[in-house]
N, CA, C and O of each residue as an XYZ file, in Angstrom:
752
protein
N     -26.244      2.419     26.290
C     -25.191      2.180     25.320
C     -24.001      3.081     25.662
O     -24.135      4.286     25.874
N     -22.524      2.266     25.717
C     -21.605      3.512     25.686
C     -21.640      4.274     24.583
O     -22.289      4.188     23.541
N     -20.543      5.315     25.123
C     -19.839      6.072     23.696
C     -18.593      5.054     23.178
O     -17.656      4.547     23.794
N     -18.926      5.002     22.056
C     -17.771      4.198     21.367
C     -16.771      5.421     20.482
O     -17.330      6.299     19.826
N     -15.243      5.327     20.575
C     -14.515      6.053     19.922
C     -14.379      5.956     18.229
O     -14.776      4.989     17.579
N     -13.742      7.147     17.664
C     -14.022      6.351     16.086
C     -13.023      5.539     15.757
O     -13.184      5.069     14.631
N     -12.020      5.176     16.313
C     -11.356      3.389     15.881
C     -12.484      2.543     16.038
O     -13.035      2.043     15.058
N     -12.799      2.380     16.997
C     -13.787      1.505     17.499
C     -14.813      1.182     16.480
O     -15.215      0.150     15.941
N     -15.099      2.502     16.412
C     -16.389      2.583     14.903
C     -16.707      2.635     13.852
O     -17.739      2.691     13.184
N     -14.649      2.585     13.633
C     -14.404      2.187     11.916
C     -14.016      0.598     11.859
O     -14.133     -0.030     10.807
N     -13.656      0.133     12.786
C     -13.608     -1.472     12.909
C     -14.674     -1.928     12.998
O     -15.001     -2.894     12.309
N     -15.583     -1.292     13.963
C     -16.866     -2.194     13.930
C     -17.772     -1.777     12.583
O     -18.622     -2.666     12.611
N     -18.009     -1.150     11.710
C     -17.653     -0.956     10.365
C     -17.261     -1.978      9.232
O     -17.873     -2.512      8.307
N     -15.784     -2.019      9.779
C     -15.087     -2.822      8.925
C     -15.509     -4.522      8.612
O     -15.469     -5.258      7.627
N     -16.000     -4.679     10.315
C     -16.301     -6.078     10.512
C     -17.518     -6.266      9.978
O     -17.835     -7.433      9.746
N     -18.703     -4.933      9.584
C     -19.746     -5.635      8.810
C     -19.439     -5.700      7.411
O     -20.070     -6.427      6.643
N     -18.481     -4.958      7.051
C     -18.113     -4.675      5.926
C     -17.386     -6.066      4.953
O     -17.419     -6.228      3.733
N     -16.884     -6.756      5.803
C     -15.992     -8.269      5.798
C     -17.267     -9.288      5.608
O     -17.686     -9.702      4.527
N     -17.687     -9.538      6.663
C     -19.165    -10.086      6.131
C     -20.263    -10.288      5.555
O     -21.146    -11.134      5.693
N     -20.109     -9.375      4.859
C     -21.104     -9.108      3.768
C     -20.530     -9.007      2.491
O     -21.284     -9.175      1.533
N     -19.096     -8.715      2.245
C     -18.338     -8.946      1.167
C     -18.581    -10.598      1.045
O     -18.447    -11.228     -0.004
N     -18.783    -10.897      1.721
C     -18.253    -13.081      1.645
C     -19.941    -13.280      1.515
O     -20.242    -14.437      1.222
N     -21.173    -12.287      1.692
C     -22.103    -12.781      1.677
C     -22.453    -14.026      2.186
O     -22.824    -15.127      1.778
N     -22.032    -13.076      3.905
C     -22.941    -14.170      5.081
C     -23.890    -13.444      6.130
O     -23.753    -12.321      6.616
N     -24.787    -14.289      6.328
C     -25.367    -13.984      7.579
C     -25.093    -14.002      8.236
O     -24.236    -14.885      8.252
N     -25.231    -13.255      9.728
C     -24.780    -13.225     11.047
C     -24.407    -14.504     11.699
O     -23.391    -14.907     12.265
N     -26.050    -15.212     11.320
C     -26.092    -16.431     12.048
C     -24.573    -17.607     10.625
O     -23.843    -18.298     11.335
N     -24.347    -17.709      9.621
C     -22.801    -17.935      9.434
C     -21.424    -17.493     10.067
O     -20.476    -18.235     10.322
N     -21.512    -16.091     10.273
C     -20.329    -15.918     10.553
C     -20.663    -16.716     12.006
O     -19.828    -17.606     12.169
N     -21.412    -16.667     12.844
C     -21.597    -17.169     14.001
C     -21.141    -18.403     14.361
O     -20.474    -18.762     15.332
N     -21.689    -19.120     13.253
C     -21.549    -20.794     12.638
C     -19.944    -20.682     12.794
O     -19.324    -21.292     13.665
N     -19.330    -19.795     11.808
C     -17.823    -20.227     11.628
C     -16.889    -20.119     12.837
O     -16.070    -20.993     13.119
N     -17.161    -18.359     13.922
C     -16.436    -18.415     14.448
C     -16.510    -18.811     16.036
O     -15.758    -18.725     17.007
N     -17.416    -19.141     15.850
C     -18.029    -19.925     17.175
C     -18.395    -18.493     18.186
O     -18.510    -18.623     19.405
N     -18.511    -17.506     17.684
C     -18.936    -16.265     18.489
C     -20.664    -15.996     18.366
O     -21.252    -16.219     17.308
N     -21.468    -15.422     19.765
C     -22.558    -15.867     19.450
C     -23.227    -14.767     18.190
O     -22.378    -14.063     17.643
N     -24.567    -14.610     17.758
C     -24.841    -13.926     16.922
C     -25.518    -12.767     17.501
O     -25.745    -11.836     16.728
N     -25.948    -12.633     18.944
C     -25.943    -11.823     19.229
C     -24.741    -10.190     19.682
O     -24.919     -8.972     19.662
N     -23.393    -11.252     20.096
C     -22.297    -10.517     20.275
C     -22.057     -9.934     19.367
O     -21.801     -8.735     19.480
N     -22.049    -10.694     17.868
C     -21.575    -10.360     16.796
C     -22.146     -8.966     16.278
O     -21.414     -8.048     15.908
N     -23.635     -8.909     16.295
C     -24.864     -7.903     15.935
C     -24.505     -6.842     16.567
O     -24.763     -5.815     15.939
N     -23.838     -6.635     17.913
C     -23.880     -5.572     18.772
C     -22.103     -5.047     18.294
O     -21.879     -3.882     17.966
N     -20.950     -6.158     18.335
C     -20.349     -5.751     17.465
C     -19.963     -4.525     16.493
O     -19.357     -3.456     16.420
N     -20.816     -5.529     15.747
C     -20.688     -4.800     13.901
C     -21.923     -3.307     14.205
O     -21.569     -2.331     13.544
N     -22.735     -3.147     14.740
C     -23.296     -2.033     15.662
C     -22.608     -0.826     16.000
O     -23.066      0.305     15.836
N     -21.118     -1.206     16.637
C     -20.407     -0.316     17.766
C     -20.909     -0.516     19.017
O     -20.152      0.083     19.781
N     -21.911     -1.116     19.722
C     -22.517     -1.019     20.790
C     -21.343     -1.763     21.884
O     -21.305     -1.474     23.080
N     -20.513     -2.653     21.301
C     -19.161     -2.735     22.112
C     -17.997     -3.344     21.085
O     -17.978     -3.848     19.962
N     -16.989     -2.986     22.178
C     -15.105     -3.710     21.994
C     -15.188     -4.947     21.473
O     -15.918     -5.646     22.176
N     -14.801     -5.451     20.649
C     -14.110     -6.213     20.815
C     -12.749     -7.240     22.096
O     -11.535     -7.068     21.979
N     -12.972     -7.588     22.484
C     -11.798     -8.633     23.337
C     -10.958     -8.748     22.442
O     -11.329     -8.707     21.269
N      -9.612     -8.921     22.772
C      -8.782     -9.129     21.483
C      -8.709    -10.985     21.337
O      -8.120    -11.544     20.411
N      -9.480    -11.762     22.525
C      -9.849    -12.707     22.045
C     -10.993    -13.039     21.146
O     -10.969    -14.111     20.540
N     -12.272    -11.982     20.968
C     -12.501    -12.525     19.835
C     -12.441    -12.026     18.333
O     -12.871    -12.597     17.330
N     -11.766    -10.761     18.451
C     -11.091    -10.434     17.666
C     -10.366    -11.186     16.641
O     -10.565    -11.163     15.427
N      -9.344    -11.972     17.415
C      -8.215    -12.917     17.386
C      -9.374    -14.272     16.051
O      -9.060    -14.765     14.967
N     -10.280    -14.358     16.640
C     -11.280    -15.177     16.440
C     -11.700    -14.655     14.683
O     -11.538    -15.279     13.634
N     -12.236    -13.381     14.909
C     -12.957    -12.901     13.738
C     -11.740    -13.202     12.574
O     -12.035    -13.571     11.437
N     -10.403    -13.004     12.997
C      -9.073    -12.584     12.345
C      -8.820    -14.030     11.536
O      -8.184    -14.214     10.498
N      -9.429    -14.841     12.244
C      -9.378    -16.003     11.690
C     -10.125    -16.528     10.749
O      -9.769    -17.172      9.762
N     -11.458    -16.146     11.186
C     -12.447    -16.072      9.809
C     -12.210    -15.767      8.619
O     -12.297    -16.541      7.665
N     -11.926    -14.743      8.585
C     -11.845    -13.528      7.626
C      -9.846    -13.437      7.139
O      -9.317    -12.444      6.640
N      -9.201    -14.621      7.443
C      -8.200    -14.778      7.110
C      -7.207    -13.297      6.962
O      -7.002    -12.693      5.909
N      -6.756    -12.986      8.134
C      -6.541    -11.606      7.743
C      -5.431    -11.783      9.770
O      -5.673    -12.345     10.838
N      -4.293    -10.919      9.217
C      -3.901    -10.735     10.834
C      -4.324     -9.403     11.534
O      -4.677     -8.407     10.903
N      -4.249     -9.483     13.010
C      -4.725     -8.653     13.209
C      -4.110     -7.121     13.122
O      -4.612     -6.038     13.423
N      -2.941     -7.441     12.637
C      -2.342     -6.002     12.471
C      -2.834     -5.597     11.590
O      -3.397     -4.507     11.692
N      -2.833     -6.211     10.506
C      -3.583     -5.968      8.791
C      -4.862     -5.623      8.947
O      -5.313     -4.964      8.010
N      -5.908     -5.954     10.205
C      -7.463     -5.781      9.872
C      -7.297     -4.176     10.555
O      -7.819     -3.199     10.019
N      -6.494     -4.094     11.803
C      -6.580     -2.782     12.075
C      -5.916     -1.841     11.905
O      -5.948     -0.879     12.672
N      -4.923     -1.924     10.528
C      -4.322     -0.695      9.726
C      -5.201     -0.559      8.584
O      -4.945      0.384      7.836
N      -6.441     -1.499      8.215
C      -7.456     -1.048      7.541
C      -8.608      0.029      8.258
O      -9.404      0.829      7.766
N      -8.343     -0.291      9.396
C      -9.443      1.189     10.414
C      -8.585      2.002     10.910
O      -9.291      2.634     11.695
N      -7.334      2.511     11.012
C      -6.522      3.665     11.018
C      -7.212      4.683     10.546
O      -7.937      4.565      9.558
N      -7.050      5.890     11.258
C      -7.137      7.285     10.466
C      -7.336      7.394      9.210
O      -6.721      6.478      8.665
N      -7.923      8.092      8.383
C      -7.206      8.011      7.059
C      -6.515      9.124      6.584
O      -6.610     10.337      6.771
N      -5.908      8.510      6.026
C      -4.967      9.883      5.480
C      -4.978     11.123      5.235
O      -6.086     11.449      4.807
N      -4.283     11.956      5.301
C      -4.551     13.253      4.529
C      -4.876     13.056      3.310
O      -3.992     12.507      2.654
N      -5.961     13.339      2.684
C      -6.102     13.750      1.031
C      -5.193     14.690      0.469
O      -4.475     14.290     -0.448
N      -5.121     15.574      0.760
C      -3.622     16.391     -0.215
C      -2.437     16.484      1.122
O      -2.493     16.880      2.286
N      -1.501     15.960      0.352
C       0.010     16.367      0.733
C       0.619     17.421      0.278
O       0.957     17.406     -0.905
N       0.808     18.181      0.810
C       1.127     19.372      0.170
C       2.559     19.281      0.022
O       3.175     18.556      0.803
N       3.334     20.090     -1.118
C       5.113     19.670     -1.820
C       5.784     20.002     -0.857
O       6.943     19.597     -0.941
N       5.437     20.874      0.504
C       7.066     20.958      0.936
C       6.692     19.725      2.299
O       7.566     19.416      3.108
N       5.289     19.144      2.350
C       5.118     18.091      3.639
C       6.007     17.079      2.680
O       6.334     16.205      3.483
N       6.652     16.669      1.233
C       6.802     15.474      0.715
C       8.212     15.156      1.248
O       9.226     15.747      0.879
N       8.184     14.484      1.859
C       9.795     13.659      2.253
C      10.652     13.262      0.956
O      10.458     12.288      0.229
N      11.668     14.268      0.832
C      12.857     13.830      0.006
C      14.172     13.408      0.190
O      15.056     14.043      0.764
N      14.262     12.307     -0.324
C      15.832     11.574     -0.097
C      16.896     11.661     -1.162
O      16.679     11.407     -2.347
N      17.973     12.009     -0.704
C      19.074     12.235     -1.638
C      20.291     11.541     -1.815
O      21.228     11.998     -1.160
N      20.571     10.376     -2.656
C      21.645      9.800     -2.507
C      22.856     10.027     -3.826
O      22.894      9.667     -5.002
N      23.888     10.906     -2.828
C      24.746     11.761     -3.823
C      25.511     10.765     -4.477
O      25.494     11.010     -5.684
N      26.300      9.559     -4.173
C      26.891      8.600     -4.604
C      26.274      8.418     -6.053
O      26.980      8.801     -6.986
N      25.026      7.873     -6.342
C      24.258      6.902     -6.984
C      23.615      8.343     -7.801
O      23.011      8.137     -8.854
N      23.743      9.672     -7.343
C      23.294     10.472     -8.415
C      21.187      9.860     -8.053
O      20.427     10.143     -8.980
N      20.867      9.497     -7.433
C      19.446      9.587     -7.269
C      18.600     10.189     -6.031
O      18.846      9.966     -4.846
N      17.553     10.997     -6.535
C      16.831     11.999     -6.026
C      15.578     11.128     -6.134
O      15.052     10.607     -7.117
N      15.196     11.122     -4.607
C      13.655     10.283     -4.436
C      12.500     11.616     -3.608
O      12.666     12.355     -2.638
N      11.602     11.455     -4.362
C      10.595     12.364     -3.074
C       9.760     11.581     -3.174
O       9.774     10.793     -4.119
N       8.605     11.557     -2.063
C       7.579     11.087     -1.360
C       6.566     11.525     -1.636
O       5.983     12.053     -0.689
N       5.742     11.554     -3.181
C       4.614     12.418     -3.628
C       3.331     12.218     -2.548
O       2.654     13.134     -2.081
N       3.168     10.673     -2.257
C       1.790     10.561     -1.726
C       2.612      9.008     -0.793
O       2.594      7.853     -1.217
N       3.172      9.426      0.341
C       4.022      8.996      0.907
C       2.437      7.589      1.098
O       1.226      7.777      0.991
N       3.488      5.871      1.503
C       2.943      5.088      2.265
C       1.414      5.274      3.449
O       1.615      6.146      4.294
N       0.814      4.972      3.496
C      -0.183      4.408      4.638
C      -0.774      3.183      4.580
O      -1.099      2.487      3.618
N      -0.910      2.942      6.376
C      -1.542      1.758      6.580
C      -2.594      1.200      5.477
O      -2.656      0.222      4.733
N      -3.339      2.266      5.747
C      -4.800      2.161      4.928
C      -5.474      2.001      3.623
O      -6.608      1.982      3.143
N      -3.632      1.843      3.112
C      -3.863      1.963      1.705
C      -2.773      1.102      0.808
O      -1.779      0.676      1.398
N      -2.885      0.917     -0.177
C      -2.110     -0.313     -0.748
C      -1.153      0.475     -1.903
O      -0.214     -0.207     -2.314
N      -1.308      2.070     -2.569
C      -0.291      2.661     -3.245
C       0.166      3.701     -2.863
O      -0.319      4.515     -2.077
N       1.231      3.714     -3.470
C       2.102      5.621     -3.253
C       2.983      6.044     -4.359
O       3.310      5.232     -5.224
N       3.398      7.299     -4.381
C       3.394      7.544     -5.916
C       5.000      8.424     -5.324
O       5.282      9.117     -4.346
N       5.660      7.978     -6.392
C       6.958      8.502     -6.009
C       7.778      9.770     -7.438
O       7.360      9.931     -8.585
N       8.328     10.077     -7.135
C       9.122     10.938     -8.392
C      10.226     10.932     -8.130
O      10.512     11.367     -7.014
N      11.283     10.470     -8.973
C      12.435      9.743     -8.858
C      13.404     10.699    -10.267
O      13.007     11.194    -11.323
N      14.261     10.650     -9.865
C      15.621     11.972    -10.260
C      16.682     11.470    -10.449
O      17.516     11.972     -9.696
N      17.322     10.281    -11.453
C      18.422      9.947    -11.849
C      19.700     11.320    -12.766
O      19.312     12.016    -13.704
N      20.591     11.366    -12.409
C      21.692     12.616    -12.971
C      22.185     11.560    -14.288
O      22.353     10.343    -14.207
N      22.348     12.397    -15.454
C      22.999     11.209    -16.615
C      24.022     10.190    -15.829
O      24.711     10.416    -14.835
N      23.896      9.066    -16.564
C      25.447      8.206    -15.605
C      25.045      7.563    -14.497
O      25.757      6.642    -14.098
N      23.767      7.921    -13.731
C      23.626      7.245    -12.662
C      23.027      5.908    -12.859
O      22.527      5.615    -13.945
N      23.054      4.975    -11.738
C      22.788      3.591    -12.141
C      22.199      3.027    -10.648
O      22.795      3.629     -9.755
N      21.314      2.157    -10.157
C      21.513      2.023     -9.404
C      20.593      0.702     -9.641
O      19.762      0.769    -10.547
N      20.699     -0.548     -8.844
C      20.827     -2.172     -8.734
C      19.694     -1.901     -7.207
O      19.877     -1.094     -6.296
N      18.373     -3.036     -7.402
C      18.488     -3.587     -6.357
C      18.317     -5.269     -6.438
O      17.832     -5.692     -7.488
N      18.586     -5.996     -5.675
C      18.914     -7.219     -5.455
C      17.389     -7.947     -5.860
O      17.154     -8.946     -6.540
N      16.336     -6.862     -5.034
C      15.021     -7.920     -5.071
C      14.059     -6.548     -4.434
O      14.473     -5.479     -3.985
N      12.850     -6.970     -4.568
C      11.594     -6.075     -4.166
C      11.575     -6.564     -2.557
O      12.084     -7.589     -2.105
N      10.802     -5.474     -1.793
C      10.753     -5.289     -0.554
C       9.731     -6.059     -0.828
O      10.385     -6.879     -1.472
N       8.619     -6.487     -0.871
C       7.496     -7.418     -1.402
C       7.484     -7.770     -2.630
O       7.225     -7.023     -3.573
N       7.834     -9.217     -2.708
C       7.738     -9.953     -4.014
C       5.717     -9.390     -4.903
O       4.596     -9.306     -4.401
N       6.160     -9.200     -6.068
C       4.957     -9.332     -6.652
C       4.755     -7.574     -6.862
O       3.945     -7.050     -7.627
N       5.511     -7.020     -6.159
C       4.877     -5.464     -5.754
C       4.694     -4.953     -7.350
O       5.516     -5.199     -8.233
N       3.645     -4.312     -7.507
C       3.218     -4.066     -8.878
C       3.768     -2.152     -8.905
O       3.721     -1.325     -7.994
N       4.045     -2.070     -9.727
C       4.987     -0.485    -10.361
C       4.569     -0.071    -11.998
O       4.656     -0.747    -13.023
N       4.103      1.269    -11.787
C       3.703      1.798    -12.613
C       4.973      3.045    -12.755
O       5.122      3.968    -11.954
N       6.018      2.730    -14.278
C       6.997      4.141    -14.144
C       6.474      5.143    -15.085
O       6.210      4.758    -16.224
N       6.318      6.166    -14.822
C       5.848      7.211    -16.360
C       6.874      8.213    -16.200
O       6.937      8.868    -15.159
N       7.955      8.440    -17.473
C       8.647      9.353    -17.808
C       8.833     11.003    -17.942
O       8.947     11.892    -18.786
N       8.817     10.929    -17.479
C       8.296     12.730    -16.984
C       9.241     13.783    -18.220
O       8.747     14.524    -19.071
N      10.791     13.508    -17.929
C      11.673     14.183    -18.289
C      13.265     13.377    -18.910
O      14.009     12.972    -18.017
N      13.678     13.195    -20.201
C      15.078     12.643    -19.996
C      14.261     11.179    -20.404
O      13.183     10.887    -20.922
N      15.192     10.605    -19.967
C      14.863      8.993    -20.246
C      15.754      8.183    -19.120
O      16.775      8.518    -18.518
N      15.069      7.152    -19.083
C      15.601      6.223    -17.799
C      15.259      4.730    -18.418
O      14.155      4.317    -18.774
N      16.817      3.886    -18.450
C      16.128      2.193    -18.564
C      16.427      1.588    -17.452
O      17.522      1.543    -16.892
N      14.822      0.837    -16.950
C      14.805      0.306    -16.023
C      14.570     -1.552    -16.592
O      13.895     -2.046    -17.496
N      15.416     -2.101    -15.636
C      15.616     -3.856    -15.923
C      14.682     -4.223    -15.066
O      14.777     -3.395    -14.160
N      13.880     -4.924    -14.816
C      12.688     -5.968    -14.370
C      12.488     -7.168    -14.837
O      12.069     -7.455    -15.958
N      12.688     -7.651    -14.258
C      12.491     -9.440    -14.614
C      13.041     -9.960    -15.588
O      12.544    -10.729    -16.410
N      14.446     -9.420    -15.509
C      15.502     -9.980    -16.585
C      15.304     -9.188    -17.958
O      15.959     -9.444    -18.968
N      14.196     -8.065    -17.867
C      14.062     -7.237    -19.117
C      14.755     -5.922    -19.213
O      14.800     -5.302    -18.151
N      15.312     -5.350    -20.264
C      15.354     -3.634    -20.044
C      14.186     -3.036    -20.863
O      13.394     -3.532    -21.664
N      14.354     -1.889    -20.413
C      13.201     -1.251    -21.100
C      13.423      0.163    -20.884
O      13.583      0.653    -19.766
N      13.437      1.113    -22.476
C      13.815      2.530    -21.956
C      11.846      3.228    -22.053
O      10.878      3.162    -22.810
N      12.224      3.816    -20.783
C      11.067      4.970    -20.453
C      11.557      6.625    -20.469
O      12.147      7.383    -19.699
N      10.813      6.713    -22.110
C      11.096      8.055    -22.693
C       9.803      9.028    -21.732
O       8.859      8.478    -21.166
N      10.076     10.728    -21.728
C       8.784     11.647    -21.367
C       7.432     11.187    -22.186
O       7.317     11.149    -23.411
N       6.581     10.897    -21.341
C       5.289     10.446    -21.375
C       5.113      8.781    -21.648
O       4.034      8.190    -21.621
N       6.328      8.217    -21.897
C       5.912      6.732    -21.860
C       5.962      6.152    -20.695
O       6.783      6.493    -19.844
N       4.873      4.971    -20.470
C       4.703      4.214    -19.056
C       5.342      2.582    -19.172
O       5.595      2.207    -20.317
N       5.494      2.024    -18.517
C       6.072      0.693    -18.075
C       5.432      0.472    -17.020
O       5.285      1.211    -16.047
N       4.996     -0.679    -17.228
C       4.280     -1.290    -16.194
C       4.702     -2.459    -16.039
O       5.201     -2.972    -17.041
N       4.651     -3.412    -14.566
C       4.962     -4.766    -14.372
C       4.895     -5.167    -12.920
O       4.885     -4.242    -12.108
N       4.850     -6.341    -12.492
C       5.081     -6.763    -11.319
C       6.467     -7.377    -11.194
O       7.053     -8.136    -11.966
N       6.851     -6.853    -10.009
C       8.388     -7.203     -9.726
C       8.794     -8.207     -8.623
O       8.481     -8.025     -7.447
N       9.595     -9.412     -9.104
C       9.839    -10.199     -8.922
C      10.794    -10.904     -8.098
O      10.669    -11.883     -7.363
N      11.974    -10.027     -8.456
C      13.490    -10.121     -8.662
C      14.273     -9.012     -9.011
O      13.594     -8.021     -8.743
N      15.190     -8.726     -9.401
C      16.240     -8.332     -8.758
C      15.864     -6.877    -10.218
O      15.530     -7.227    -11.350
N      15.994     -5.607     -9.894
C      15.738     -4.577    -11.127
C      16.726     -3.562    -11.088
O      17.302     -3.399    -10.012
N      17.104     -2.686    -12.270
C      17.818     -1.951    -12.181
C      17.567     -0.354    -12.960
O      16.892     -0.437    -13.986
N      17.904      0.677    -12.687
C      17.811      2.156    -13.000
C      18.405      2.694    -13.359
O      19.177      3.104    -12.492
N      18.707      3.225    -14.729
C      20.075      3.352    -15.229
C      19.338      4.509    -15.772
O      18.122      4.359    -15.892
N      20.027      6.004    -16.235
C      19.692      7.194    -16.990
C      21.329      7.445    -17.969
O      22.443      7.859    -17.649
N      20.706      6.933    -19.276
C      21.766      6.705    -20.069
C      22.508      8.584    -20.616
O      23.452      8.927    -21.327
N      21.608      9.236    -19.931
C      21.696     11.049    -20.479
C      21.740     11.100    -22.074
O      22.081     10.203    -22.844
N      21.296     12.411    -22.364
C      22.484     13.230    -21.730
C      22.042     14.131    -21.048
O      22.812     14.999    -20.636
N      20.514     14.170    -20.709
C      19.527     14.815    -19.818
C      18.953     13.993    -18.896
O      18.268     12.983    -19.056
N      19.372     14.635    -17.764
C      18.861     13.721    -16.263
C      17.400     13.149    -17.018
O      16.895     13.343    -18.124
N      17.022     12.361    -15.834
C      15.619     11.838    -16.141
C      14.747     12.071    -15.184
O      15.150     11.864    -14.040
N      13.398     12.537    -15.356
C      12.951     12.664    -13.806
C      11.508     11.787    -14.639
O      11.045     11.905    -15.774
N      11.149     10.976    -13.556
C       9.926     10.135    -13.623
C       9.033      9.858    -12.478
O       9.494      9.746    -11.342
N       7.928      9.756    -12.702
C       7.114      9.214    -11.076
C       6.628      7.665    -11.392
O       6.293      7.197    -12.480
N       6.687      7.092    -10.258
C       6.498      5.556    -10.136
C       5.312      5.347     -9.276
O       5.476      5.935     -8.207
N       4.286      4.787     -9.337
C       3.336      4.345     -8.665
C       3.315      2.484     -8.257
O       3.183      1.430     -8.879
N       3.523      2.904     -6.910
C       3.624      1.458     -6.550
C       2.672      1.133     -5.693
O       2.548      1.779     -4.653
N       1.406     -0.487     -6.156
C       0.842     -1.061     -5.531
C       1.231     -2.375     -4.734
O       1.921     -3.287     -5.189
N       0.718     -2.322     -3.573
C       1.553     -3.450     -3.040
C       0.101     -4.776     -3.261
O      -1.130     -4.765     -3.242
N       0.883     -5.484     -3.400
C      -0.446     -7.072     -4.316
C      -1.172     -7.148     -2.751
O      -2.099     -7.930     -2.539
């Protein structure tokens, strides 16, 4: 048997992990993807690679691309981010302060942001970077009304708003105390 690396051995992992979520047997997935059931066994094993032809194959099964199946076996993340690793953005115009609490990864579908409107500030976007993207805002400090799906809604310290976003939203901190809030966003 080779040594298999740990990508290798979190995909081949992953791939038993896919198959048994759908509650199939080897000899099914075999059935579906026309790969034999022995390849498959040694596979989901680690005992070998994948080809990215049948990869390509499994990707099809399991309805999934292959970029998407293997940013699910990426590294995983750091568990703590520590405050000065958090990426902060500052846009002086618009009066808004963004940091990066638990910045994006492949591997994962949320990230949690803390967001810093100055009284007066306002800021519009047209539409979500992914339709549907689900947002959790909780009010930290101040108050902030945010528009979503043709709604406003003020988020006072400790109140939450929740929704999936659709269309076009907006961020307004009416003051007379900045607002600082964190947003948790899942992507659907």
């Amino acid at each position: 048997m080779r040594e298999i690396g740990d990508v290798d051995a979190r995909l081949a992992d992953r791939l038993a992990e896919l198959r048994v979520e759908r509650g199939w047997a080897l000899e099914e997935l075999a059935s579906r993807s026309g790969i034999s059931r022995s390849t498959l066994s040694r596979l989901e094993r680690g005992e070998i690679s994948p080809t990215a032809a049948l990869l390509g194959r499994l990707c099809a099964v399991y309805g999934r691309t292959m970029s998407r199946l293997l940013a699910e076996v990426e590294s995983e993340p750091p568990q703590v981010v520590a405050a000065g690793a958090q990426p902060v953005w500052r846009d002086e115009e618009s009066g808004f302060v963004r940091r990066s609490v638990s910045p994006p990864h492949p591997g994962l579908r949320g990230e949690v942001v803390e967001g810093r409107l100055r009284p007066g500030a306002d800021i519009a976007y047209d539409g979500p970077p992914v339709p549907g993207l689900e947002q959790h805002i909780w009010g930290l400090e101040g108050a902030v009304e945010i528009t979503a799906n043709g709604r406003t809604h003020t988020v006072r310290a400790g109140d939450c708003l929740r929704f999936r976003l659709w269309g076009a939203s907006r961020c307004h901190c009416p003051g007379p105390a900045p607002a600082r809030y964190a947003i948790f966003i899942v992507l659907p």
